[in-house]
C-alpha positions as YAML, in Angstrom:
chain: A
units: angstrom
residues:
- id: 1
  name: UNK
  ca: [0.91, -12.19, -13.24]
- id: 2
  name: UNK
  ca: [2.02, -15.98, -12.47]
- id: 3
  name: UNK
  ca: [4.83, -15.57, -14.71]
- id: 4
  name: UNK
  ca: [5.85, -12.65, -13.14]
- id: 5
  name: UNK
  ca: [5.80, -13.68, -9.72]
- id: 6
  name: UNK
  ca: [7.52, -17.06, -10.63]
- id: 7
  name: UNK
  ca: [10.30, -15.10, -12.32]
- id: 8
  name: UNK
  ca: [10.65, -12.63, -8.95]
- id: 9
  name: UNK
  ca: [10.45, -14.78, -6.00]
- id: 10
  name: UNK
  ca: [12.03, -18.04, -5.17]
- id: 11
  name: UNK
  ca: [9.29, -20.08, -2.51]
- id: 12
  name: UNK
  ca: [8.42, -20.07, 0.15]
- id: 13
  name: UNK
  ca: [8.82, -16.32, 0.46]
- id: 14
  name: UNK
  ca: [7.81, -13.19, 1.95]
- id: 15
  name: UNK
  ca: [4.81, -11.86, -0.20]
- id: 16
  name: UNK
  ca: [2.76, -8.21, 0.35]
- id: 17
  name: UNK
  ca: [-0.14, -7.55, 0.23]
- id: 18
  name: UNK
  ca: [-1.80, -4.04, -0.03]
- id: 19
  name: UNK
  ca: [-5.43, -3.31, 0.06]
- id: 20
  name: UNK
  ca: [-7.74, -0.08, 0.66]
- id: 21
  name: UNK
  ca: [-10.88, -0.45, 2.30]
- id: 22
  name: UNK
  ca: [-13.32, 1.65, 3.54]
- id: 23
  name: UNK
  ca: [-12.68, 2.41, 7.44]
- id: 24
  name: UNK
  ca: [-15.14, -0.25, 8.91]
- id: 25
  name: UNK
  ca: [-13.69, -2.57, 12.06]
- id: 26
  name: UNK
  ca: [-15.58, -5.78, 10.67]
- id: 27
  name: UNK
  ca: [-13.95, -5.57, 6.91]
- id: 28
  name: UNK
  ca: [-10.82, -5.35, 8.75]
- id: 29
  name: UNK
  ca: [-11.39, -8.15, 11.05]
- id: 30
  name: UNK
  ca: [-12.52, -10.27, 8.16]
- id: 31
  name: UNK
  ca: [-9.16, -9.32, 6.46]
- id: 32
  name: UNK
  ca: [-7.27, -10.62, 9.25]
- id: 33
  name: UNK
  ca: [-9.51, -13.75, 9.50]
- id: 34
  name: UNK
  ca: [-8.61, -14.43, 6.28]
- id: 35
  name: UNK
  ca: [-4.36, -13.73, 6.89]
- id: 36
  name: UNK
  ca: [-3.85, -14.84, 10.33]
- id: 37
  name: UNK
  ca: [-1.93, -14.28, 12.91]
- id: 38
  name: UNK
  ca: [1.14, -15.03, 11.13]
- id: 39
  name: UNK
  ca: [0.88, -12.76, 9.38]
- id: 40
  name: UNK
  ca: [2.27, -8.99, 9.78]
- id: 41
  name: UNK
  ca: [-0.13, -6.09, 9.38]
- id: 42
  name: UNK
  ca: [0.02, -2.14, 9.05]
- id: 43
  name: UNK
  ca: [-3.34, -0.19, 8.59]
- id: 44
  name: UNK
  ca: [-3.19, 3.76, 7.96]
- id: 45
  name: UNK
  ca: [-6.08, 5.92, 7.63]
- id: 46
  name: UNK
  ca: [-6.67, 8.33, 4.98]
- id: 47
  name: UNK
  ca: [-6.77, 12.45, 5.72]
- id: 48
  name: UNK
  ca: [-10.32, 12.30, 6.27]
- id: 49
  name: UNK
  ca: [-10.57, 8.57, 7.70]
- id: 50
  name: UNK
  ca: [-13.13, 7.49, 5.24]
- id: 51
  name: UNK
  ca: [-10.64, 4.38, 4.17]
- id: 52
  name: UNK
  ca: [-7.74, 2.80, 5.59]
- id: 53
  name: UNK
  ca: [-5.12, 1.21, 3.62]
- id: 54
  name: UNK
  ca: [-3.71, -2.24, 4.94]
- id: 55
  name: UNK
  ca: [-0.53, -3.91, 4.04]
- id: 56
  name: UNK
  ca: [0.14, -7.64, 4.84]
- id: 57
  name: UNK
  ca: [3.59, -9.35, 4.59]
- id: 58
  name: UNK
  ca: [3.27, -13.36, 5.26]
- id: 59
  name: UNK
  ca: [5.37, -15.97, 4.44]
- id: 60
  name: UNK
  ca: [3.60, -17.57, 1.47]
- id: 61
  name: UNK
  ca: [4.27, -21.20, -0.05]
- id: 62
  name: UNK
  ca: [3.81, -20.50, -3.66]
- id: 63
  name: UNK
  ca: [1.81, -18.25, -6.61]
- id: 64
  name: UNK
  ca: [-1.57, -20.40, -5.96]
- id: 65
  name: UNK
  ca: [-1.37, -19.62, -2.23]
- id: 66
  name: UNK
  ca: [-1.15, -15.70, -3.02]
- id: 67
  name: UNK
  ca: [-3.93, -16.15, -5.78]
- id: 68
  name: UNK
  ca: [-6.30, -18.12, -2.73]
- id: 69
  name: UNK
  ca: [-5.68, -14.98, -0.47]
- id: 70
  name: UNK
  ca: [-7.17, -12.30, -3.36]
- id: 71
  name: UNK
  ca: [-9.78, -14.55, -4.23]
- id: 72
  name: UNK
  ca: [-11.01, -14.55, -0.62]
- id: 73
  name: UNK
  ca: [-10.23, -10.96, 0.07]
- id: 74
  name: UNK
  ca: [-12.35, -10.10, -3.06]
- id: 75
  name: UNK
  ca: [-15.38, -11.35, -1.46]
- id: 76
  name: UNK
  ca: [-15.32, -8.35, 1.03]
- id: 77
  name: UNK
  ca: [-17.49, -5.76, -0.50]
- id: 78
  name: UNK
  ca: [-15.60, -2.82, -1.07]
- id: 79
  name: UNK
  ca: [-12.14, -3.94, -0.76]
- id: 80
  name: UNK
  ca: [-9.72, -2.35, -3.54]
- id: 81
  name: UNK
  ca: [-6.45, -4.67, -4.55]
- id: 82
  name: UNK
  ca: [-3.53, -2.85, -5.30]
...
C-alpha cells in the first residue's frame, strides 16, 4: 500500500478516508478527536441506522501520516476501514 500511495499522490495532499461504524455519538466523536477540525467530514446513516459511514478528506503530509491516522482509528472497537 506505501508503494501505491507514493506512486498516486505527490505530498502534501488531499487524502480520504472512509470508515463504517456502528451509529454511536462517542465512536464518532473519538473519530473526529482523532482528525480534527481541519479536517472535512460527511457521515450517512445506513437504511436502518444501525451504522453510519464517515468519510474524511484532510490535507495529509505524507504515507506515515495516513498510516498514524488508521492505526489510531483501529483502536475504536468496531470501526471497519475501507
Amino acid at each position: 500500500m506505501r508503494e501505491k500511495l507514493e506512486e498516486h499522490h505527490d505530498w502534501p495532499s488531499v487524502y480520504m478516508f472512509k470508515f463504517v461504524i456502528p451509529t454511536d455519538q462517542e465512536k464518532l466523536k473519538q473519530i473526529h478527536n482523532i482528525f480534527g477540525e481541519s479536517a472535512e467530514y460527511r457521515e450517512r446513516l445506513s437504511k436502518n441506522g444501525n451504522y453510519t459511514s464517515v468519510t474524511i478528506r484532510e490535507m495529509m503530509l505524507g504515507v506515515d501520516s495516513i498510516f498514524d491516522r488508521y492505526r489510531e482509528v483501529s483502536k475504536i472497537e468496531g470501526v471497519i476501514s475501507l
